[in-house]
C-alpha positions as CSV (number, residue, x, y, z in Angstrom):
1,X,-15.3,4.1,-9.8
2,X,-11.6,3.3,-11.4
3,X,-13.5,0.6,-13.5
4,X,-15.4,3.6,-15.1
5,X,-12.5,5.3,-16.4
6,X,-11.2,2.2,-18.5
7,X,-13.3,3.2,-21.6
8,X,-12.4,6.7,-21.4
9,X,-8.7,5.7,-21.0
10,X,-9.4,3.6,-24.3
11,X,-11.2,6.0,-26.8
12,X,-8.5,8.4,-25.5
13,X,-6.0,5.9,-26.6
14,X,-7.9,5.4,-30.4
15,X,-7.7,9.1,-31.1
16,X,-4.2,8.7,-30.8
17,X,-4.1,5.8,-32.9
18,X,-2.9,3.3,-30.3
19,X,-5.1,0.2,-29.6
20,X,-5.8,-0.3,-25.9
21,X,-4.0,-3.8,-24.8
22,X,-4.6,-4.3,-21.0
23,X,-5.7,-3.1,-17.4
24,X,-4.4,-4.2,-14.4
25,X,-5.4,-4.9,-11.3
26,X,-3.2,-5.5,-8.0
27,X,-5.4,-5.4,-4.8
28,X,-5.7,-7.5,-1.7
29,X,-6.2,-11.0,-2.0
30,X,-9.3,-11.2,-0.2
31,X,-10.7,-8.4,-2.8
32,X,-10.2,-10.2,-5.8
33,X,-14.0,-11.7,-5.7
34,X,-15.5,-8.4,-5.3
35,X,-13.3,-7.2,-8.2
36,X,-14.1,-9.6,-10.4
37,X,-17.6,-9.8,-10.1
38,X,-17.9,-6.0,-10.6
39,X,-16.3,-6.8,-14.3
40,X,-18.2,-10.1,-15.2
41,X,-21.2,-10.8,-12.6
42,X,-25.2,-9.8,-13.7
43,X,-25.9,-6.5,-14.4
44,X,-27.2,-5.0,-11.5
45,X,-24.1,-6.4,-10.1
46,X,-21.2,-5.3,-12.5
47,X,-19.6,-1.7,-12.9
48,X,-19.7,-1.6,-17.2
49,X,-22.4,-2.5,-19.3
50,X,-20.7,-5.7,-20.3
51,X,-19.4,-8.5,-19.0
52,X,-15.3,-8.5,-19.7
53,X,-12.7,-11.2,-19.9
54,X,-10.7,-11.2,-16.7
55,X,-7.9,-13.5,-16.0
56,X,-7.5,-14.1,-12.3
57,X,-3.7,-15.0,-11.2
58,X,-4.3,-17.2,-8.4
59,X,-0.7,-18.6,-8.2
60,X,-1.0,-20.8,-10.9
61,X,1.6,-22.7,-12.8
62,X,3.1,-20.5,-15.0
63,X,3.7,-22.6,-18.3
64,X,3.5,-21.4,-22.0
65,X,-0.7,-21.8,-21.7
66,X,-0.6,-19.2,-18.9
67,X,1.6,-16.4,-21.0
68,X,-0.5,-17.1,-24.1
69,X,-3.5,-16.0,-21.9
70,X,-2.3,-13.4,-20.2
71,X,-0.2,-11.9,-23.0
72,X,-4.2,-11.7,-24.8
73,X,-6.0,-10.4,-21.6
74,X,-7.6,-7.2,-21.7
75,X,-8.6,-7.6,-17.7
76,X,-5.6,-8.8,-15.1
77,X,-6.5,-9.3,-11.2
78,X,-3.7,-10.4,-9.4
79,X,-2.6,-9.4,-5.5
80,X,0.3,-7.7,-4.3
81,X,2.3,-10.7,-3.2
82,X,2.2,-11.5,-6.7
83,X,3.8,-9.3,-7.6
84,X,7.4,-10.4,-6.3
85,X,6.9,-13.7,-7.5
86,X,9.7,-15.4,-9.4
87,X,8.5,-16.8,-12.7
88,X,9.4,-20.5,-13.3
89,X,12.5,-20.3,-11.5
90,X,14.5,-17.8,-13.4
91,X,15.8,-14.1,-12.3
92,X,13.2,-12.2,-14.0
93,X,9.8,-11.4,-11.1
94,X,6.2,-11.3,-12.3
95,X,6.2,-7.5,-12.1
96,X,8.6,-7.8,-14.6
97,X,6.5,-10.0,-16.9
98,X,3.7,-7.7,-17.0
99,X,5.5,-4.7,-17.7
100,X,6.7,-6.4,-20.9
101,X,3.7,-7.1,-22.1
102,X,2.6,-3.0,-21.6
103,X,0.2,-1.8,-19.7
104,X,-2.7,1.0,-20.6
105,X,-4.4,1.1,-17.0
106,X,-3.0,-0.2,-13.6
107,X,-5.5,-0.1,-10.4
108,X,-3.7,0.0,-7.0
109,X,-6.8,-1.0,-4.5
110,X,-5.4,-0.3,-1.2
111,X,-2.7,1.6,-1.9
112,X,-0.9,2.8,1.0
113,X,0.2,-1.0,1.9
114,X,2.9,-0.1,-0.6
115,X,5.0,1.7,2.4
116,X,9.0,0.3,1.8
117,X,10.9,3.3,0.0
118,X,13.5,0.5,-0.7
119,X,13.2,-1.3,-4.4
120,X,15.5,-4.3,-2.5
121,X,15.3,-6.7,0.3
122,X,18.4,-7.2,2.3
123,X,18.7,-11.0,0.1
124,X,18.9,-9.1,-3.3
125,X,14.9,-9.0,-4.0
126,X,12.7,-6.8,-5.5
127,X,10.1,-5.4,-2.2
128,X,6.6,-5.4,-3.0
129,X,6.8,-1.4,-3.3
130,X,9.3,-1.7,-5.4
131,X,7.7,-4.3,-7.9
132,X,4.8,-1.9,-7.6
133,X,7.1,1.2,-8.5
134,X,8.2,-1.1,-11.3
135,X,4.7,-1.2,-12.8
136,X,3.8,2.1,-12.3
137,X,6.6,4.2,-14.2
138,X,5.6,1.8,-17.3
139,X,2.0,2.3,-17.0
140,X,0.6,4.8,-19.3
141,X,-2.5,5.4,-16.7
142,X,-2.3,5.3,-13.5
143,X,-5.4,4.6,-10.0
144,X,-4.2,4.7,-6.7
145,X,-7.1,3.6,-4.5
146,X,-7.4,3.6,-0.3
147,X,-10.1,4.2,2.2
148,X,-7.1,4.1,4.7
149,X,-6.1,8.0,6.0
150,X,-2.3,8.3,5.9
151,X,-0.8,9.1,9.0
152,X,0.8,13.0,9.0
153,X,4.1,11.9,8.7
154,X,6.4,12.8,5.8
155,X,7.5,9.3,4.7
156,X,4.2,7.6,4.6
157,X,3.2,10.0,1.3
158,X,6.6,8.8,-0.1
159,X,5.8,5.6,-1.8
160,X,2.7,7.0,-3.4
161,X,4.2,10.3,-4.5
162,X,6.7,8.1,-6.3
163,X,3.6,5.8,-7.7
164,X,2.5,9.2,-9.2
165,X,5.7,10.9,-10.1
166,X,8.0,8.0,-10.8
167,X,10.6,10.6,-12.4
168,X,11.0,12.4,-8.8
């Protein structure tokens, strides 16, 4: 159902006068399949009427082909270890990466995994939630998607309350 708002997310964007650039999407590793062949499998088997262009990070070397491609994807489907990842050895973290290129749509699938309130680890590095947090506060739109309840305790709404309201 998140795939389905993507073109009303994008015609909201054109009577603005921006052009769309690029959804997101960070969900579990073993996901990725069904994701991707909701956007680009037949038609009784895809959520939109088209097929789209996704580019699937699967951990590959990331050289100047691999930023020309994703820098012109319209579809990204990466997990949530990814999302931490240094790129080609420098400071900067892939979370980092995509926020610079902008993004119109992010997809959380599975949501509540993102449970550390802390942006660090205890060797200097950005947390999973935290990379997450990182995306979301530069996101103009914004999914959170779980079929997990979340225990009644105070801390567990924390992480997504800040995915939502990254100014609080």
């Amino acid at each position: 159902i998140a795939i389905l708002a993507q073109p009303l997310i994008e015609k909201e964007l054109e009577k603005k006068g921006e052009d769309f650039r690029r959804t997101v999407i960070v969900c579990p590793n073993n996901a990725k399949k069904a994701w991707k062949q909701g956007l680009i499998g037949e038609s009784g088997q895809r959520y939109l009427k088209d097929k789209q262009e996704v580019m699937v990070i699967n951990g590959e070397k990331k050289d100047e082909e691999f930023f020309k491609r994703l820098e012109n994807a319209k579809w990204i489907l990466l997990n949530k270890e990814q999302l931490n990842t240094g790129v080609n050895g420098n400071e900067e973290i892939f979370a980092q990466t995509l926020s610079g290129l902008g993004i119109d749509y992010l997809i959380f699938d599975e949501a509540h995994n993102f449970k550390s309130q802390r942006n660090v680890t205890t060797k200097g590095r950005l947390t999973q939630s935290g990379a997450a947090r990182l995306l979301a506060k530069d996101a103009k739109y914004l999914t959170l998607l779980s079929g997990t309840p979340i225990p009644d305790q105070l801390d567990d709404y924390g992480v997504p309350f800040h995915l939502l309201n990254p100014s609080v």
